[in-house]
C-alpha positions as CSV (number, residue, x, y, z in Angstrom):
1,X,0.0,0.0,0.0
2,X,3.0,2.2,1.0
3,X,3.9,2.3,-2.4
4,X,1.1,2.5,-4.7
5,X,0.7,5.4,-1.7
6,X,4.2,7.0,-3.5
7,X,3.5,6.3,-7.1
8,X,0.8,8.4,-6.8
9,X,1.6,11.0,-4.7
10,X,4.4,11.6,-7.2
11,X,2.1,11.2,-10.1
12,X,-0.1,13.8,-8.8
13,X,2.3,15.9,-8.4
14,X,3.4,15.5,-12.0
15,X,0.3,16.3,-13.2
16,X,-0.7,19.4,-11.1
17,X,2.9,20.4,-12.2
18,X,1.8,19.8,-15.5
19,X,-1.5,22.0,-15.0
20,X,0.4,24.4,-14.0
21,X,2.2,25.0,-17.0
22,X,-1.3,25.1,-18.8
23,X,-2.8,27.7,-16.7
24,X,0.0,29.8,-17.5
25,X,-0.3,29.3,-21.1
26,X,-3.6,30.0,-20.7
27,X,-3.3,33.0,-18.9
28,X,-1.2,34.6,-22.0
29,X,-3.2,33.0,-25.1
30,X,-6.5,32.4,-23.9
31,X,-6.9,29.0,-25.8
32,X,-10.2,27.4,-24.0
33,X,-8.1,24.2,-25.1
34,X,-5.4,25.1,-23.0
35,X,-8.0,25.5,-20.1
36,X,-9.6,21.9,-21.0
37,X,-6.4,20.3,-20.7
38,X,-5.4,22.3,-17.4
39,X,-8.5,21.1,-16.1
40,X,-8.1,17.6,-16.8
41,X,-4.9,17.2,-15.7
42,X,-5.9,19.1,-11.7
43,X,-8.7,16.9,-12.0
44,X,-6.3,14.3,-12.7
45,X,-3.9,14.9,-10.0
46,X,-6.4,15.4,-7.6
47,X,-7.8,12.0,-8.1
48,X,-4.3,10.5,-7.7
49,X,-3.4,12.9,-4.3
50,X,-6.8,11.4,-3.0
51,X,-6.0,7.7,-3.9
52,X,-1.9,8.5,-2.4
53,X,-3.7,9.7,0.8
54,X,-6.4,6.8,1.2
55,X,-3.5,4.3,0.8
56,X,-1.1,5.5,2.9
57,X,-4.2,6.0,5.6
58,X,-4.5,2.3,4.9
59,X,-1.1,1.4,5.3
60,X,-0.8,3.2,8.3
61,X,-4.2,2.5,10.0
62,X,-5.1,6.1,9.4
63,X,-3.9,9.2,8.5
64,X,-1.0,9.9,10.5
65,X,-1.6,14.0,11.7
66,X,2.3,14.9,11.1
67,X,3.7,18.2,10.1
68,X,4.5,16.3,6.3
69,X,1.1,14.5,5.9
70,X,-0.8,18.0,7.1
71,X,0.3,19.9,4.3
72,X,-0.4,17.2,2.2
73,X,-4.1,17.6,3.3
74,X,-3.8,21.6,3.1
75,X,-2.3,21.1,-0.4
76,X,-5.6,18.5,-1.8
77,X,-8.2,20.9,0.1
78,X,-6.9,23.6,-1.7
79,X,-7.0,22.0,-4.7
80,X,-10.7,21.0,-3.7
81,X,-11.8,24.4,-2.9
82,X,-10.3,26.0,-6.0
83,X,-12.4,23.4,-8.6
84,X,-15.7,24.8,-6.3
85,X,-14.1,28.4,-7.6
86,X,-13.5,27.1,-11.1
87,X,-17.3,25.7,-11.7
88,X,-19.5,27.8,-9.3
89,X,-18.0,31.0,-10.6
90,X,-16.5,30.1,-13.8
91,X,-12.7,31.5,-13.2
92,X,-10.3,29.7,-14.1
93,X,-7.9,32.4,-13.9
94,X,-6.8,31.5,-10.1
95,X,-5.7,28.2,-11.2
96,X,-2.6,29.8,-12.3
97,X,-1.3,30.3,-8.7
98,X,-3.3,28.1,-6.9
99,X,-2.5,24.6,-8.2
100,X,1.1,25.8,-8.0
101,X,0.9,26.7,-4.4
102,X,-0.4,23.4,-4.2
103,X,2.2,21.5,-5.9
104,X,4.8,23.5,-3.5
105,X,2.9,22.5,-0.3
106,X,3.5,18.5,-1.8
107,X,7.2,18.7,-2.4
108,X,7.4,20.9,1.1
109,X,5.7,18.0,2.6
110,X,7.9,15.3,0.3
111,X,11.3,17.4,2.0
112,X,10.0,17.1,5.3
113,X,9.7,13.6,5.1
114,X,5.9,13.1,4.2
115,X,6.2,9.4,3.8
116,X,8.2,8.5,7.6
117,X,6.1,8.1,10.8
118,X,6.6,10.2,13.4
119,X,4.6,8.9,15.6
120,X,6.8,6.6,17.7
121,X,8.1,9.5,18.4
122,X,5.3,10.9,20.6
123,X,4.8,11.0,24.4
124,X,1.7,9.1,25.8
125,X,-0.4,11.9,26.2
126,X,0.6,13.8,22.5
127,X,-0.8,9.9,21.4
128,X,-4.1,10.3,23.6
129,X,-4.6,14.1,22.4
130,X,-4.5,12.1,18.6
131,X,-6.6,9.4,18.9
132,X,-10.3,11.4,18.5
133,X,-12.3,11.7,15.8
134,X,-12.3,15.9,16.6
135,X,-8.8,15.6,16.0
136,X,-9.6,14.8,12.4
137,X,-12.3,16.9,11.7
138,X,-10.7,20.2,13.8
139,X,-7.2,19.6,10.7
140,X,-9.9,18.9,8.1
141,X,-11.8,22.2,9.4
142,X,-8.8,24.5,9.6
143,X,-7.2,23.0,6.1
144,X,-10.4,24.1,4.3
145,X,-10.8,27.2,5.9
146,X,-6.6,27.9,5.2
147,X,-7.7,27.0,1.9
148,X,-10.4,29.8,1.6
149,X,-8.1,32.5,3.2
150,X,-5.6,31.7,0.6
151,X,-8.1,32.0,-2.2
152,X,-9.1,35.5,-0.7
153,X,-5.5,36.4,-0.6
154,X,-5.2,35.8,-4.4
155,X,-8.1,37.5,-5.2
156,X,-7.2,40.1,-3.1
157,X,-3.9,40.7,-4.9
158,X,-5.5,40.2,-8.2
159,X,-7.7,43.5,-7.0
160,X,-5.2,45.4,-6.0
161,X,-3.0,44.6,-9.3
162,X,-6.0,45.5,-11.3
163,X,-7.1,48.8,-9.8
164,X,-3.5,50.3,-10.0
165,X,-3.7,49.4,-13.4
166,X,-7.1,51.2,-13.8
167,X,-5.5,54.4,-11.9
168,X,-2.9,54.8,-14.1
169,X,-5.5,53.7,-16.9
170,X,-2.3,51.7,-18.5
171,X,-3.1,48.1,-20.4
172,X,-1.6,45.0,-21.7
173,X,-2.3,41.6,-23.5
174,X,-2.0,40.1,-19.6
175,X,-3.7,43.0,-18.0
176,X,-7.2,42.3,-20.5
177,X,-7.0,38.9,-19.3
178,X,-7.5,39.7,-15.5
179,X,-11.3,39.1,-13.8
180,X,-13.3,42.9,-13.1
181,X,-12.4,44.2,-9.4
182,X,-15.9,43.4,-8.5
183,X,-15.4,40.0,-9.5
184,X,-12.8,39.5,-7.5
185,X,-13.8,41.8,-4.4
186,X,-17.0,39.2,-4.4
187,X,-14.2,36.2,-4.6
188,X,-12.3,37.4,-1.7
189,X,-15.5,38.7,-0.1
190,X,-16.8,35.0,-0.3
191,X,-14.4,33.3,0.3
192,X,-13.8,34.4,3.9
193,X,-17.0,34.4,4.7
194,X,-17.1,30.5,4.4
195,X,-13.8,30.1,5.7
196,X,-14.1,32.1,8.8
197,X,-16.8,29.4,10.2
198,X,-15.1,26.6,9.4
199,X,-11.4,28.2,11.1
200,X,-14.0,29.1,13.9
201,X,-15.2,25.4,14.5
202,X,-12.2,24.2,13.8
203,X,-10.7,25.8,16.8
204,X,-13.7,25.0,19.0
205,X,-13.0,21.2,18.3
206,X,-9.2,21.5,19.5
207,X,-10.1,23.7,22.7
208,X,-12.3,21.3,23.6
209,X,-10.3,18.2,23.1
210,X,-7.2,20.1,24.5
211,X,-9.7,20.7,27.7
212,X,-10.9,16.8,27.6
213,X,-7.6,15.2,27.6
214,X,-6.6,17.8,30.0
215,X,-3.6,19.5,28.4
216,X,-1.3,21.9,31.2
217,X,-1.5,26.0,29.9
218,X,-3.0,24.7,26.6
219,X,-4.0,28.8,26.0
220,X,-0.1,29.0,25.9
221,X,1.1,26.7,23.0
222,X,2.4,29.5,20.5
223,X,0.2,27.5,17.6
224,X,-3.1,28.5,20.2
225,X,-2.2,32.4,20.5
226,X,-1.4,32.6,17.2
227,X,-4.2,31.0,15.6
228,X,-6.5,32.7,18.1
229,X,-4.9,35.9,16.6
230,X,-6.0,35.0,13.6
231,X,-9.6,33.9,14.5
232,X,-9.7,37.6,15.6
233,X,-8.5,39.3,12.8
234,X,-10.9,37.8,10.2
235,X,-13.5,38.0,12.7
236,X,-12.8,42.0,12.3
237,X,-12.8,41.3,8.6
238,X,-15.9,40.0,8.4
239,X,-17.6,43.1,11.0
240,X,-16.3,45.9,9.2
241,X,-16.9,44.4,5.7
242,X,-20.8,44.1,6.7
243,X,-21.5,46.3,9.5
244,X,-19.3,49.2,8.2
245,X,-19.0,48.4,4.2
246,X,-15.8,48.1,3.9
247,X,-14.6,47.1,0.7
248,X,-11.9,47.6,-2.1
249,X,-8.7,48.3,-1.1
250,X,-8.6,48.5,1.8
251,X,-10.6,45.5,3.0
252,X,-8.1,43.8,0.1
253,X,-5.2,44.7,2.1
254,X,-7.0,43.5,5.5
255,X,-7.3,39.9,3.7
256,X,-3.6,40.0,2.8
257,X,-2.3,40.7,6.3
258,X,-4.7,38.0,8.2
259,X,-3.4,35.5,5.3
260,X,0.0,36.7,6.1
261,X,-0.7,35.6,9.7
262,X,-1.8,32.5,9.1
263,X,1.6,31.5,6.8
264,X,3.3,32.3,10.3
265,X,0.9,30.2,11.8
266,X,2.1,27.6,9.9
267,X,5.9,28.2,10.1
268,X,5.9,28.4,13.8
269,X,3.6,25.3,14.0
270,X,6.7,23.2,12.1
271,X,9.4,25.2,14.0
272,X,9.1,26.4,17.5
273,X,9.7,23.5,19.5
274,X,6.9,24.4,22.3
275,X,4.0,23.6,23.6
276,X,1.8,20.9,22.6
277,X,1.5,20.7,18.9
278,X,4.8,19.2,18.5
279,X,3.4,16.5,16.7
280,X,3.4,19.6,13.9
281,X,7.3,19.2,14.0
């Protein structure tokens, strides 16, 4: 199982690499053919990441919640989430940085050693806080709603890119390609408002497991602060864009910075060797 597990982990990352190349191409040309094919080959991919991850779970009795096999989860929900973006909304524009990001998040995965157990490793207790069925869904939970952020954070960019462009009422052959800005204010708008509910139970499901299993100072592992930073900063997101309107730039900028904070999320998660998320290492 182990390795049918690697033959296709590698063969999805082939073909999202693949993709990648496509979405490009089509980014420049515009050749719905070239979009086909992109298509195909994510779709592709994202069959084989799923079949990698169900046989490795297999070989392993279940998905092992390392550092490695995490991102490897982050990588397929984003890939999951962006197909929802390409067919609900029609743009397939974002697949130019997105499938990338997630072929980078496989071979970050693949150098941290996505295929070696770590769990041996673990004391008693970082076993016990494991073995729950919240443990699965609170990763699952914060995956997709990482996933969303990111998605905001492209679109957000893509805004900003476009209205400078409109300011200085410049164009190009890339440039005519690009989505409206309120396309893509309603794309990062969206986005975060499904993602901030599933980060939100997410972080209920660990609290209370951390509570159940009776973790020491669990408030104080660096990955809790953090993330509760960021619970609170796209919690402010989402009051000021519909209690006070904001929108545009500068709620554009707002959804960069809380996507910024949730990349250090995930550094210091893999990094700081401290409280009780080490399994994360």
């Amino acid at each position: 199982m182990s390795q049918i597990a690697f033959v296709a982990f590698w063969l999805a990352m082939a073909s999202y690499a693949g993709a990648t190349v496509l979405y490009a191409y089509y980014l420049l040309n515009k050749r719905q053919a070239l979009s086909w094919y992109a298509t195909f080959l994510t779709g592709a991919g994202f069959l084989l990441h799923t079949a990698s991850i169900g046989f490795q779970s297999s070989a392993t009795d279940g998905t092992e919640l390392t550092g490695a096999n995490v991102l490897i989860l982050m990588a397929w929900a984003l890939v999951l989430v962006y197909f929802a973006l390409e067919h609900v909304w029609k743009l397939k524009i974002y697949g130019t940085v997105l499938v990338p990001a997630a072929l980078v998040l496989m071979l970050i995965a693949q150098l941290l050693g996505a295929s070696t157990s770590v769990l041996k490793e673990l004391s008693g207790h970082q076993r016990e806080l494991l073995d729950s069925w919240r443990v699965g869904i609170h990763v699952a939970l914060i995956a997709f709603a990482n996933a969303g952020f990111a998605i905001a954070a492209v679109a957000s960019v893509a805004y900003l890119v476009i209205e400078r462009q409109l300011k200085r009422r410049t164009s190009s052959k890339l440039f005519k390609r690009m989505p409206s800005l309120a396309q893509t204010d309603m794309v990062a708008r969206r986005s975060i408002l499904w993602a901030f509910p599933a980060y939100s139970a997410g972080l209920l499901l660990g609290v209370l497991r951390a509570i159940e299993t009776d973790v020491e100072l669990w408030w104080a592992d660096p990955r809790v602060v953090l993330a509760g930073l960021v619970w609170a900063f796209f919690g402010g997101y989402v009051l000021l864009r519909w209690m006070k309107g904001w929108a545009g730039r500068s709620a554009a900028y707002l959804a960069l910075a809380g996507f910024v904070l949730v990349a250090i999320v995930a550094v210091v998660a893999r990094t700081v060797e401290s409280g009780f998320h080490l399994f994360g290492l």
